[in-house]
LONUVEX-706799 format. One line per field, with one value per residue (C-alpha): residue number from 1; residue in one letter; x, y, z. Coordinates in nm, 4 decimals. Layout:
n [NUM; ...]
res [A; ...]
X [X; ...]
Y [Y; ...]
Z [Z; ...]
***
This chain:
n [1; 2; 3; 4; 5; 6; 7; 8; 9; 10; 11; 12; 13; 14; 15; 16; 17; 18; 19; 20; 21; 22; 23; 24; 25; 26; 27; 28; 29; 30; 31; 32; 33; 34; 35; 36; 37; 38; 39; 40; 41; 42; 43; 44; 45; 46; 47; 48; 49; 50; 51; 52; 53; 54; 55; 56; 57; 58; 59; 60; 61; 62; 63; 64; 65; 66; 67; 68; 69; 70; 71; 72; 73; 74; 75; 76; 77; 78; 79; 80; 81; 82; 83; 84; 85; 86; 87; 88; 89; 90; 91; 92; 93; 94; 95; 96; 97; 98; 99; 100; 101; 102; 103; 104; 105; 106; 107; 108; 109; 110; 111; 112; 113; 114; 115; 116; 117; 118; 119; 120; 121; 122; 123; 124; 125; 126; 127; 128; 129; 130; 131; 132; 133; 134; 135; 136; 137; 138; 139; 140; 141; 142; 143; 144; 145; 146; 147; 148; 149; 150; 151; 152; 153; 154; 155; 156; 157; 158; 159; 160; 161; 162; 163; 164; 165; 166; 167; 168; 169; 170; 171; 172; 173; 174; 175; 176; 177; 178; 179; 180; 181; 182; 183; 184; 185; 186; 187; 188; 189; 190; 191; 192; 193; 194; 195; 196; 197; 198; 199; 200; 201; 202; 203; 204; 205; 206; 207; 208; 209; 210; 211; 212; 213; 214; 215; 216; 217; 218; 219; 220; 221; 222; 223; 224; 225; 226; 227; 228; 229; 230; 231; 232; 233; 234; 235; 236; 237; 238; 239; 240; 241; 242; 243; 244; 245; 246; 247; 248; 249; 250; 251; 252; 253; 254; 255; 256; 257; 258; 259; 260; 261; 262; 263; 264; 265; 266; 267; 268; 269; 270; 271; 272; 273; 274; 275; 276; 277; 278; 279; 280; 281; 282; 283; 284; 285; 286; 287; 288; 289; 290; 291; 292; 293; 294; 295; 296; 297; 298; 299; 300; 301; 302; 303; 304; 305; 306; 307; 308; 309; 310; 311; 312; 313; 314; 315; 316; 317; 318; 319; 320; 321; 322; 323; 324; 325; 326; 327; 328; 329; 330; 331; 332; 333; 334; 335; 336; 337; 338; 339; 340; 341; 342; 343; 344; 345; 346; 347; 348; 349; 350; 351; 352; 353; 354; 355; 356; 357; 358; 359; 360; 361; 362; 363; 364; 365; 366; 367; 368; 369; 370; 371; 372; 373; 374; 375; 376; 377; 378; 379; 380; 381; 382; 383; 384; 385; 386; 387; 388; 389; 390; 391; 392; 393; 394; 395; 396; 397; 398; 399; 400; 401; 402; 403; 404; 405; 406; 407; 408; 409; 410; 411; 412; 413; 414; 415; 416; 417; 418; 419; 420; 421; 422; 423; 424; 425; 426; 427; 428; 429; 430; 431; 432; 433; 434; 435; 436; 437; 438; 439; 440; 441; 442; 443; 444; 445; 446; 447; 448; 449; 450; 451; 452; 453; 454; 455; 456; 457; 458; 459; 460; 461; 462; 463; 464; 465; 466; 467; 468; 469; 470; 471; 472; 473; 474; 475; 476; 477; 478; 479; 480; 481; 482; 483; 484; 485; 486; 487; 488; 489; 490; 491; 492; 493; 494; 495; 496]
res [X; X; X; X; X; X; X; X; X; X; X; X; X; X; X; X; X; X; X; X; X; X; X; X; X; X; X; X; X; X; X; X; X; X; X; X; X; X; X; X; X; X; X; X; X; X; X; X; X; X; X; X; X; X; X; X; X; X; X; X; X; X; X; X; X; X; X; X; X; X; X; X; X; X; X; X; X; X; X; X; X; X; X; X; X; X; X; X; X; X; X; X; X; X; X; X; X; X; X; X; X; X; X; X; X; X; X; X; X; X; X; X; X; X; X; X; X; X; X; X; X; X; X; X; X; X; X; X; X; X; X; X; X; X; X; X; X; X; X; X; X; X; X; X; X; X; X; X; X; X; X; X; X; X; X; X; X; X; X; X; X; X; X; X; X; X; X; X; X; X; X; X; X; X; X; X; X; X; X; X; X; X; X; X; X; X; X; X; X; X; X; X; X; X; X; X; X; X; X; X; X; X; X; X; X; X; X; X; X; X; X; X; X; X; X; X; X; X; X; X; X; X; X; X; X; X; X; X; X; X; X; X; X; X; X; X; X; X; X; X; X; X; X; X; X; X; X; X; X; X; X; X; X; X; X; X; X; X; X; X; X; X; X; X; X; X; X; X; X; X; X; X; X; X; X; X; X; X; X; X; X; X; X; X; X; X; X; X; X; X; X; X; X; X; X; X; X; X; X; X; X; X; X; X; X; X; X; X; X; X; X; X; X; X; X; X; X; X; X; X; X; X; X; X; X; X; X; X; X; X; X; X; X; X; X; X; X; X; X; X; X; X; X; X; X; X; X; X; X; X; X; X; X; X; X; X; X; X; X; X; X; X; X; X; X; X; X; X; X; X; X; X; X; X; X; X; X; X; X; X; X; X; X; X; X; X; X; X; X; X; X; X; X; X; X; X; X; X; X; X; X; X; X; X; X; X; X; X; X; X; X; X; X; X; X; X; X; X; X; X; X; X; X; X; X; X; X; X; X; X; X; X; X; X; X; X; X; X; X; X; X; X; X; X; X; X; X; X; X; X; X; X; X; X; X; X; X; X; X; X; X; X; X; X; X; X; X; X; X; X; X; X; X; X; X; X; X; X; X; X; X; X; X; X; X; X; X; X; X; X; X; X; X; X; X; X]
X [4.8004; 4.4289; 4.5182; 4.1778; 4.2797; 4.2235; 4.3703; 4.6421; 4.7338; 5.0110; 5.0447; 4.8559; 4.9375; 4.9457; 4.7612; 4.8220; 4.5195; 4.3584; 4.2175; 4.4544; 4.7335; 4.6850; 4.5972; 4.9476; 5.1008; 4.8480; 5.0075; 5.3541; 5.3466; 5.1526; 5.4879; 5.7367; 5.4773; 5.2940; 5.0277; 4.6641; 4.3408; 4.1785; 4.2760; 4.0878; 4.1620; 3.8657; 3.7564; 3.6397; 3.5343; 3.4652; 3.6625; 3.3881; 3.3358; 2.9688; 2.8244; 2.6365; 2.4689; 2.2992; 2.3668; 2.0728; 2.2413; 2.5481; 2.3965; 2.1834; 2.5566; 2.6909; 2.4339; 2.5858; 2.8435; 2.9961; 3.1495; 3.3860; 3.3898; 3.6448; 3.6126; 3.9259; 4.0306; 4.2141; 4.4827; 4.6386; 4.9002; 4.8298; 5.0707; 4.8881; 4.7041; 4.4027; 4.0314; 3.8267; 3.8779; 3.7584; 3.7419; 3.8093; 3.5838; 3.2793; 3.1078; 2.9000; 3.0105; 2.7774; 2.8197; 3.0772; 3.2282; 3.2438; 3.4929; 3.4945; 3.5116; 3.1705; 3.1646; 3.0922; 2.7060; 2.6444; 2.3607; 2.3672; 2.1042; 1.8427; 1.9151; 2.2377; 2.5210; 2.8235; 3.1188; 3.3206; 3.6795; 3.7995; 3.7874; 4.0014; 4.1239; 4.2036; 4.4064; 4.2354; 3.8655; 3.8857; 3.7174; 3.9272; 4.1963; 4.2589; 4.3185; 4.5921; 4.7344; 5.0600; 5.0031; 4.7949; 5.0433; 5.2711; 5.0492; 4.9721; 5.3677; 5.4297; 5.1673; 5.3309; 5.6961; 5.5580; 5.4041; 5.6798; 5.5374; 5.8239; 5.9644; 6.1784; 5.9066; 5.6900; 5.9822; 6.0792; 5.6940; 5.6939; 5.9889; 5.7582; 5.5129; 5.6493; 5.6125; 5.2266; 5.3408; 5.1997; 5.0492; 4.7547; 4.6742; 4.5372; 4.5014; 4.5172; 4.3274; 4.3386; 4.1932; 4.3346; 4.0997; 4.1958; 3.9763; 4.1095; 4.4485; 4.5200; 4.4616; 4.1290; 4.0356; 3.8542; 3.5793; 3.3621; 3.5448; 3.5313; 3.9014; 4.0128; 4.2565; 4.3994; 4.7172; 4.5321; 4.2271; 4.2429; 4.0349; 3.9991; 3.7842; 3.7215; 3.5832; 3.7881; 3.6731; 3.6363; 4.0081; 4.0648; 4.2179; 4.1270; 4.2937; 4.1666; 4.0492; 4.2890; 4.6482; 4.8691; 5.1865; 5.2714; 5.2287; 4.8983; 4.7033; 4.5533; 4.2601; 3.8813; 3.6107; 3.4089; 3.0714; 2.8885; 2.5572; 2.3547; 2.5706; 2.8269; 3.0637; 3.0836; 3.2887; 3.3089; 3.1999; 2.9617; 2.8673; 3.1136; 3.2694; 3.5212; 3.8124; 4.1652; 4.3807; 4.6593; 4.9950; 5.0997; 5.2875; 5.3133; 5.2426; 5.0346; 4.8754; 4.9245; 4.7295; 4.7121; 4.5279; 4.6246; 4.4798; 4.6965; 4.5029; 4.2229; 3.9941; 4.0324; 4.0861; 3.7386; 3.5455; 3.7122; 3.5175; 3.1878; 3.2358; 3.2779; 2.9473; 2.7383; 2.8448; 2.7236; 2.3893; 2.3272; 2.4887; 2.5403; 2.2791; 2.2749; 2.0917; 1.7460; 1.5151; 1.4560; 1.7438; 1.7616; 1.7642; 1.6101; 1.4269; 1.3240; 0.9706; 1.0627; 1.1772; 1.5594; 1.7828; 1.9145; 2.2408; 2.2763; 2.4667; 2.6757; 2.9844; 3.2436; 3.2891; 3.6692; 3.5483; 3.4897; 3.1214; 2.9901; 2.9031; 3.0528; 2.8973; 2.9592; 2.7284; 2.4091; 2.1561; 1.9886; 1.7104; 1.6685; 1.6653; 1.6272; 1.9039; 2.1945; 2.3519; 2.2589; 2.4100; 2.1497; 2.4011; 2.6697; 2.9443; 3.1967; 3.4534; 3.5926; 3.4886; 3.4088; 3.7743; 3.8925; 3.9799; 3.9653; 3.6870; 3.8083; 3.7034; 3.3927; 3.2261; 3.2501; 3.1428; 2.8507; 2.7664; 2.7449; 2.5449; 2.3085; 2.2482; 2.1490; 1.9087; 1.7322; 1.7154; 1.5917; 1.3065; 1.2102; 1.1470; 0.9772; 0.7277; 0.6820; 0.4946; 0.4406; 0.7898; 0.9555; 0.6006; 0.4693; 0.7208; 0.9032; 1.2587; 1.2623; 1.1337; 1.3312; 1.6616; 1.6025; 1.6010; 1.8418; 2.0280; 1.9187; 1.9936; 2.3959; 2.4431; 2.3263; 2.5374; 2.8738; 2.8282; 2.8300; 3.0736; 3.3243; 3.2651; 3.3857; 3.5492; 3.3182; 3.2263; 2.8586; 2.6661; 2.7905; 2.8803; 2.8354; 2.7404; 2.4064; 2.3499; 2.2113; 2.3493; 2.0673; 1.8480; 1.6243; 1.8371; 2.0252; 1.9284; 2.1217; 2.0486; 1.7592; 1.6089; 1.8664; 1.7156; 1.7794; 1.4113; 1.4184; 1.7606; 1.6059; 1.3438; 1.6432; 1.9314; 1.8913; 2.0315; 1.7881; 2.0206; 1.7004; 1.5265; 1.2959; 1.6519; 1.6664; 1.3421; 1.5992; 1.6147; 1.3863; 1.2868; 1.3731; 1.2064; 1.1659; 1.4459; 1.4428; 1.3038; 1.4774; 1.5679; 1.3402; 1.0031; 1.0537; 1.0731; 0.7821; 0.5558; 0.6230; 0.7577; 0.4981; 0.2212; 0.4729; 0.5298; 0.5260; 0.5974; 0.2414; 0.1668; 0.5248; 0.3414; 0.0345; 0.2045; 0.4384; 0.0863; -0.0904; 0.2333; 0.3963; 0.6374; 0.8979; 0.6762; 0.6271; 0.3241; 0.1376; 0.3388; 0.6432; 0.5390; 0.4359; 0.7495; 0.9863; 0.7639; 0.7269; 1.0523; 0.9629; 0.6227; 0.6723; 0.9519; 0.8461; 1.1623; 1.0613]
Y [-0.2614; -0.1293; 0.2275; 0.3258; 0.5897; 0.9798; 1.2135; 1.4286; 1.7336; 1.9523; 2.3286; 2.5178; 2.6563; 2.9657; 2.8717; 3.0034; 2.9745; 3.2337; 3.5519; 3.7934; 3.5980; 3.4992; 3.9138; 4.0146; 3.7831; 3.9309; 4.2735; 4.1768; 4.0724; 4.4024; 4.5978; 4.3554; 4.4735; 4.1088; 4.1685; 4.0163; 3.9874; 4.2126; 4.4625; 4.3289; 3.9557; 3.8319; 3.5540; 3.2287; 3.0424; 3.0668; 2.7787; 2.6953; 2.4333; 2.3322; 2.1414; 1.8092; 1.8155; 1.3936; 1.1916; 1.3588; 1.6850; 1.5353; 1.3925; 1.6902; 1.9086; 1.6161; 1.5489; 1.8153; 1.5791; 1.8387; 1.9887; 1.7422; 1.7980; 1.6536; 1.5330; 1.7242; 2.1072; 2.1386; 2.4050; 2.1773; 1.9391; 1.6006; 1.4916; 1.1402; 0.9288; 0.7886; 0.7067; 0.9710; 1.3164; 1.4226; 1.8055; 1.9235; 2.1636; 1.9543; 1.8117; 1.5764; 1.2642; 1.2658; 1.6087; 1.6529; 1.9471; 1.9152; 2.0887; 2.2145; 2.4506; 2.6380; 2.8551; 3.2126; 3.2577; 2.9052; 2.8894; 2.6686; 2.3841; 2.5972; 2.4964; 2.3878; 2.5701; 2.6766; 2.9268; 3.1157; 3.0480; 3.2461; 3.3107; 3.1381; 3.2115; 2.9157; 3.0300; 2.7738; 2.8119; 3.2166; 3.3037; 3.2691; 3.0685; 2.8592; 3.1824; 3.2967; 2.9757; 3.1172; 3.4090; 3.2713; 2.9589; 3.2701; 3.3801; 3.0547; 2.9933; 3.3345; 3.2845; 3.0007; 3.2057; 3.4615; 3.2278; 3.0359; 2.7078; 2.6587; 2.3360; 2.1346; 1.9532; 2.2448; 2.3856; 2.1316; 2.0559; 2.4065; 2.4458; 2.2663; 2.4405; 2.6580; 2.2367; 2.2318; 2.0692; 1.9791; 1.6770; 1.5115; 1.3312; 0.9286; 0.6132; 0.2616; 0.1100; -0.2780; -0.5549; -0.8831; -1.1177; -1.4651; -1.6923; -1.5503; -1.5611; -1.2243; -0.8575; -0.7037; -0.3743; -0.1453; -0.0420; 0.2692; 0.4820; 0.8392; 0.9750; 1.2743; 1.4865; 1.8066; 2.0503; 2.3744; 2.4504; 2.3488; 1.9867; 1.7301; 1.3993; 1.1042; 0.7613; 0.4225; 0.2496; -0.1565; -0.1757; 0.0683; 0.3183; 0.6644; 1.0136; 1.3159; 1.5922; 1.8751; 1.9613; 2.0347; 2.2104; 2.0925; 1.7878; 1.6423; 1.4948; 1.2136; 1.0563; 0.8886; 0.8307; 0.4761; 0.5620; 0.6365; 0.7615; 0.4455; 0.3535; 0.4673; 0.2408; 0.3502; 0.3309; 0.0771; 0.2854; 0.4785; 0.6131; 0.8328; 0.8545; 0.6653; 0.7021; 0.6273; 0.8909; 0.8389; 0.9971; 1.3183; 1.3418; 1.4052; 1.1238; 0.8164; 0.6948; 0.3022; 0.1335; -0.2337; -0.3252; -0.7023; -0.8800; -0.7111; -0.3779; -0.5528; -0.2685; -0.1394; -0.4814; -0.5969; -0.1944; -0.2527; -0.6116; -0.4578; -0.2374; -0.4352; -0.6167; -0.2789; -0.2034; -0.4928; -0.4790; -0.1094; -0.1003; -0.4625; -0.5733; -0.9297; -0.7806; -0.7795; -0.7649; -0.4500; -0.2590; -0.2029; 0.2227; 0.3699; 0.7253; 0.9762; 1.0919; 1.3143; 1.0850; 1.2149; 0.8953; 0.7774; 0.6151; 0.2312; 0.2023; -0.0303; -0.1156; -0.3471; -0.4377; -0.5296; -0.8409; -1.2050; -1.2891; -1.5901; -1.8262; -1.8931; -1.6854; -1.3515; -1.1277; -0.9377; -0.7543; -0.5595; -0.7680; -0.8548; -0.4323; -0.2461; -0.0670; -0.1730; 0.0702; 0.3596; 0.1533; -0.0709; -0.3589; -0.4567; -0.7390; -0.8913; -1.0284; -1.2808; -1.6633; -1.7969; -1.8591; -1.5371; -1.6044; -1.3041; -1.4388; -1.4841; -1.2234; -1.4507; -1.5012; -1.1484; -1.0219; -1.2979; -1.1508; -0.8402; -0.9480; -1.1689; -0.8561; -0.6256; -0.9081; -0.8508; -0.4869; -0.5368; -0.7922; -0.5441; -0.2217; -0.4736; -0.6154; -0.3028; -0.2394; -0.5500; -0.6977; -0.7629; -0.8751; -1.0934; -1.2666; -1.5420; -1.5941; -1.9195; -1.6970; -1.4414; -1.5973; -1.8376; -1.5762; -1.3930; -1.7385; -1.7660; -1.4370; -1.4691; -1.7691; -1.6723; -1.3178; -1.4708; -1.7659; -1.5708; -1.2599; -1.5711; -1.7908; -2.1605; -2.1409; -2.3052; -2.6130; -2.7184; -2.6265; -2.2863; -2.0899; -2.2963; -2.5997; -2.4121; -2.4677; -2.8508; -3.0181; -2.8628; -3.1448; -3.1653; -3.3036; -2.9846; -2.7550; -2.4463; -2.2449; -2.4155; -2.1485; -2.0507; -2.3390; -2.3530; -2.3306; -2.0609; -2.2052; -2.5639; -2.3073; -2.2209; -2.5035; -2.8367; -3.0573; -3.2429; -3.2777; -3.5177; -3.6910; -4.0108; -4.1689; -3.9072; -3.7675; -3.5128; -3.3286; -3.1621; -3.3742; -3.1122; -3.1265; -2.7681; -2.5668; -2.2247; -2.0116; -1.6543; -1.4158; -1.1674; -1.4108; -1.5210; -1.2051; -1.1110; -1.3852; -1.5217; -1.2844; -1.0446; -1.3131; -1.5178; -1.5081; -1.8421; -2.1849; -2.2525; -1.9033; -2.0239; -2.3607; -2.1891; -1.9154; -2.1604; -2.3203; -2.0452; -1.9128; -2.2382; -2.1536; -2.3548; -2.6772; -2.6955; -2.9140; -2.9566; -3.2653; -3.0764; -2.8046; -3.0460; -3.2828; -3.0083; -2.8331; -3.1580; -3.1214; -2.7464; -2.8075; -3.1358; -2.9399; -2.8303; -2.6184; -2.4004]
Z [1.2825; 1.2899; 1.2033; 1.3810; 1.6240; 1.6227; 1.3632; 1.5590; 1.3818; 1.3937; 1.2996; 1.1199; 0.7951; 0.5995; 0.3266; -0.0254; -0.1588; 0.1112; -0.0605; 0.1223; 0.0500; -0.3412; -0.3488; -0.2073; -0.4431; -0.7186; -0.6158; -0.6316; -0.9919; -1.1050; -0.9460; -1.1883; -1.4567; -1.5159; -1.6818; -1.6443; -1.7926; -1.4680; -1.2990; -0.9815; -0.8211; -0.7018; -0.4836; -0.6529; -0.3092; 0.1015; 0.3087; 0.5531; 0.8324; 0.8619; 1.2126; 1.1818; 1.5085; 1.3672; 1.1182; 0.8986; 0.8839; 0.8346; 0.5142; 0.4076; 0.4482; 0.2140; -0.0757; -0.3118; -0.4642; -0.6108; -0.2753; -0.1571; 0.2202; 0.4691; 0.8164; 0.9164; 0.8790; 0.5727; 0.7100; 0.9238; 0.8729; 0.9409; 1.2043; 1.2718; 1.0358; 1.1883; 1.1002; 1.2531; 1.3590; 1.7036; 1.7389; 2.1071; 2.1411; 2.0652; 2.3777; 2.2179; 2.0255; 1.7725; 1.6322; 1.3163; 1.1952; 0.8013; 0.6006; 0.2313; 0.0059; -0.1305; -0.4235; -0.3773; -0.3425; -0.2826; -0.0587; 0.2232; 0.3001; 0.5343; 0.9122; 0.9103; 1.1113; 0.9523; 1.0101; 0.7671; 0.8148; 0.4884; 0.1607; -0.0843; -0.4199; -0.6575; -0.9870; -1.2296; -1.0843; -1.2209; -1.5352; -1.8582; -1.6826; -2.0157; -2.1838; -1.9067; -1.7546; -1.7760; -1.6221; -1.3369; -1.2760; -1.1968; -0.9623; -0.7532; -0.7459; -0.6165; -0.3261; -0.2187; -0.2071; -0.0240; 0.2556; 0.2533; 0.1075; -0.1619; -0.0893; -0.3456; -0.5058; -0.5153; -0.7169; -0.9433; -1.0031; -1.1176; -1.3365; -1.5443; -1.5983; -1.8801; -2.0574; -1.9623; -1.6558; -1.3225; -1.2245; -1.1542; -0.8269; -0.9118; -0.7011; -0.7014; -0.4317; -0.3428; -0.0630; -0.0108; -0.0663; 0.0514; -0.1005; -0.4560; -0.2842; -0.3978; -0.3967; -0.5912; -0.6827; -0.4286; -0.6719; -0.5889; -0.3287; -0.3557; -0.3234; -0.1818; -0.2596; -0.1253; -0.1189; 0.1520; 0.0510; -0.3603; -0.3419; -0.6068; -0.5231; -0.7707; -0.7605; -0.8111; -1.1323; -1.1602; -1.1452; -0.8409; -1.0126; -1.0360; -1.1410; -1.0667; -1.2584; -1.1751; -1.2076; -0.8985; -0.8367; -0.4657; -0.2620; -0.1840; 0.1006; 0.0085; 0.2203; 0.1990; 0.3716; 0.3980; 0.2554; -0.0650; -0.0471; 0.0567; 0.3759; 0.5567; 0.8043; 1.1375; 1.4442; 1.6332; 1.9807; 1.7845; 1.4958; 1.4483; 1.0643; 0.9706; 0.6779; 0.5708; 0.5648; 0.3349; 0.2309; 0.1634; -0.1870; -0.5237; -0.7768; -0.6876; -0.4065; -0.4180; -0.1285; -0.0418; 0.2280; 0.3814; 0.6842; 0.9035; 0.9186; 1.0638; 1.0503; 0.6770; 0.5916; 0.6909; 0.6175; 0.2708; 0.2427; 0.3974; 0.1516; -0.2250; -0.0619; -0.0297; -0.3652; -0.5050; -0.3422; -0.3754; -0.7820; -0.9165; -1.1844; -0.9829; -0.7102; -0.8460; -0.5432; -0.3416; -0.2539; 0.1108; 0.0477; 0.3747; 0.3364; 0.5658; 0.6311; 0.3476; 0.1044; 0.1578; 0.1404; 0.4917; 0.5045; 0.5970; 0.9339; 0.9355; 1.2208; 1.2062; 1.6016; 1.7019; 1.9279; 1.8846; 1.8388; 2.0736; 1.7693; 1.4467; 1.2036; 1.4683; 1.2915; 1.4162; 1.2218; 1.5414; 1.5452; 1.1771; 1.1033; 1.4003; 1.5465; 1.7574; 1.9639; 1.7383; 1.3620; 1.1430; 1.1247; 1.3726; 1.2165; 1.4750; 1.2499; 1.4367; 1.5429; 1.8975; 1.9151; 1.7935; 1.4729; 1.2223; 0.9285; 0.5429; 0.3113; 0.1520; 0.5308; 0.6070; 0.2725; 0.2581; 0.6576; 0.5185; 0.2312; 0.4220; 0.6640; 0.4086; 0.2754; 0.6106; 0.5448; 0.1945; 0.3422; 0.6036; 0.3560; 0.0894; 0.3447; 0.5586; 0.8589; 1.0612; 0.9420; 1.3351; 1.4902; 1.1990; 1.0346; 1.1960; 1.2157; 1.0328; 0.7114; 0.7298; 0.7949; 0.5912; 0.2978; 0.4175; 0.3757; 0.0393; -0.1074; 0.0397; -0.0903; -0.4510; -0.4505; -0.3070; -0.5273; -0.8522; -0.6413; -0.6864; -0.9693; -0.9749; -0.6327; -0.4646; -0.6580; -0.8018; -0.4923; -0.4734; -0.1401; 0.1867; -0.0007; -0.0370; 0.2740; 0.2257; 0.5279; 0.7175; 0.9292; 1.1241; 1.3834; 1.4699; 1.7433; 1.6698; 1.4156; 1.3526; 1.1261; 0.8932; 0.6573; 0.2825; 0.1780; -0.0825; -0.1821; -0.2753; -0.4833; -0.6815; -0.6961; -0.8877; -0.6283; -0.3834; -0.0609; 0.1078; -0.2242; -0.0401; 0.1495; 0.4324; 0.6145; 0.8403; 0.5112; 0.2184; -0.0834; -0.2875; -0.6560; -0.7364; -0.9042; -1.1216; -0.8900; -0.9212; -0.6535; -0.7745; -0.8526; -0.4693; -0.3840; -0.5679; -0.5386; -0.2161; 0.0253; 0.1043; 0.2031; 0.3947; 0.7434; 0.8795; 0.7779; 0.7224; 0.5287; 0.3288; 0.2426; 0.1088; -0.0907; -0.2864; -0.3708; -0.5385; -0.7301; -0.7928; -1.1043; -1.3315; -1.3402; -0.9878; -0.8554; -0.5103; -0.4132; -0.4951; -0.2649; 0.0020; 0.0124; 0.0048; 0.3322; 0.4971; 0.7026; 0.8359; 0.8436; 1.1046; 1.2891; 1.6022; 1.6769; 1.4049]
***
């Protein structure tokens, strides 16, 4: 039950909320003698559809937050949920058509193609609508008459209106998590909502609820997207968008996502990890944020890949932050024996993958060709354990996620790198001490995330640049001999 097909749609509608239609219904109530405060209806908005030939004009077309654009036209009906929307007329893969609603006069970003579809007239968005809602309620019900859009909860929904009815769309958006054993909030998505072309959007709050802003008389169509404006998750061929279209009603949208819906069960995961790394107060080291020559913000990339992965932790960071078939991070969420991961390994992956990212920007040029694999995973390593340690608090015992990672030696051959170096910096446990030389003698402890980050990072590369740079910024009480019994391991180990 992946749910990660193409959006089929059905017919198209006659929308109420287009200008020619909302002015016939305007006209009809001036012959029963309703009055209003005009004598003129005016459009309040254009319906356009704007092309994203790349992913950069995709995200100049979306950095107005205030527009909420859709990946699908919005006078359709939905006939097939799916996760993308793949517009026949488009040769190319990669392009996009976006579509939203503008305001009248808003100015399009320079260079970007668009096309007028029509203009639209929304009853609350006109000038002194708080003054007249009566009168202007009148008029959006008596659009939808006239194009034949009256169904029975249109109807009842506006029998109330005379009580200050109508409705406002909301959400409640969960995961299953199964190492809580139970279903958490989805925290920070951006929720869509729609009945033609009159949109509301709002974001999920710490307990995955949100309600939008606006009242509605009519059904809606509910639906997001999986992004935010650091990263966006991508298909799985390409790096196409990706969302979750949900139902189309009145009242609210209740969503849990289990196991079973492989794909939005494990975007959903990659997702509460981004937020945490791009919002949470416990990342403190350098949030992996790429920019454009420009200094516009260029979404993280990241793809969830429906395939088993040929070792046990099935994850790939394109090279430590390069990309991989056009995304920055590629996760296959299943084992060597195809066995779908449990939420805390796939949010850790994802976490431990960004930390690569974040290590990349902080060091800069010189990052793939200098530093070696043993230093960089090994952080990577470090800063995964520490976020999905405190992500889950006292679940995984005194060591924290993985064990911390201490039953590394210097007897194992795969792997070899991913080493719990800058962990030991941090932890109070020595896994080694003087009764086993396959392991660190690990005296240090206090280090934070961000003083490694700070202090140690940047001038190391190697093992041997490592060694030297915990000696000139030893912190916490550390001493030489510290340094030198908790390198001795690495520094003797040829494989590294």
């Amino acid at each position: 039950m992946n749910y990660d097909g193409a959006i089929g749609l059905g017919e198209q509608l006659n929308d109420p909320y287009r200008y020619e239609n909302m002015q016939a219904a305007f006209q009809s109530l001036l012959i029963e003698d309703v009055e209003f405060p005009m004598s003129n209806l005016s459009p309040t908005g254009t319906y356009v559809r704007a092309l994203a030939h790349d992913k950069d004009e995709m995200w100049t077309i979306e950095e107005d937050t205030t527009i909420a654009w859709f990946l699908y036209p919005l006078d359709y009906e939905i006939e097939t949920p799916g996760s993308y929307y793949v517009d026949p007329t488009l040769p190319d893969t990669t392009c996009e058509w976006l579509y939203g609603v503008i305001p009248i006069g808003y100015a399009m970003p320079s260079g970007i193609v668009y096309e007028v579809l029509y203009q639209v007239c929304i009853p609350d968005e006109i000038d002194g609508y708080k003054d007249n809602e009566e009168v202007y309620d009148l008029l959006e019900e008596r659009s939808m008459e006239l194009t034949g859009n009256i169904d029975s909860v249109t109807q009842n929904v506006t029998q109330e209106k005379c009580l200050g009815g109508g409705w406002r769309p909301s959400a409640t958006l969960q995961v299953w998590d199964s190492k809580n054993n139970t279903y958490v909030p989805l925290q920070g998505i951006r929720v869509d909502a729609h009945t033609w072309c009159k949109t509301a959007t709002k974001i999920t709050d710490a307990s995955g609820f949100c309600e939008m802003d606006r009242k509605f008389y009519s059904s809606v169509q509910y639906s997001f997207k999986w992004e935010r404006v650091y990263w966006q998750i991508v298909k799985q061929e390409n790096t196409r968008s990706t969302m979750l279209t949900g139902p189309k009603q009145t009242g609210r949208w209740i969503l849990n996502i289990y196991k079973n819906r492989e794909t939005d069960y494990v975007r959903a995961t990659i997702h509460r990890a981004a937020l945490q790394v791009y919002y949470s107060a416990l990342w403190t080291i350098e949030r992996p944020i790429k920019r454009n020559l420009l200094g516009g913000i260029k979404k993280m990339l990241i793809r969830y890949k429906l395939a088993s992965s040929s070792n046990s932790l099935g994850i790939s960071a394109a090279n430590m932050g390069s990309a991989i078939n056009g995304a920055d991070i590629e996760i296959a969420g299943r084992n060597n024996t195809n066995v779908l991961f449990e939420t805390q390994h796939i949010f850790a992956a994802a976490i431990h993958e960004l930390a690569h990212w974040s290590h990349r920007l902080f060091y800069g040029n010189g990052f793939h060709t200098e530093v070696s694999p043993y230093v960089s995973e090994s952080w990577a390593i470090c800063v995964e354990w520490y976020m999905t340690t405190h992500h889950y608090p006292n679940l995984f015992g005194t060591l924290g996620y993985m064990n911390g990672y201490q039953n590394w030696t210097t007897t194992q051959t795969d792997n070899i790198e991913y080493t719990p170096v800058f962990v030991d910096l941090m932890d109070s446990y020595n896994q080694g001490g003087y009764y086993n030389n396959n392991q660190s003698n690990d005296n240090i402890s206090g280090y934070t995330l961000k003083e490694i980050q700070d202090n140690l990072l940047e001038e190391s590369y190697t093992k041997q640049t490592l060694l030297g740079s915990m000696k000139s910024h030893k912190l916490h009480g550390a001493t030489d001999t510290d340094v030198d019994n908790l390198m001795n391991v690495y520094i003797n180990n040829s494989l590294l």
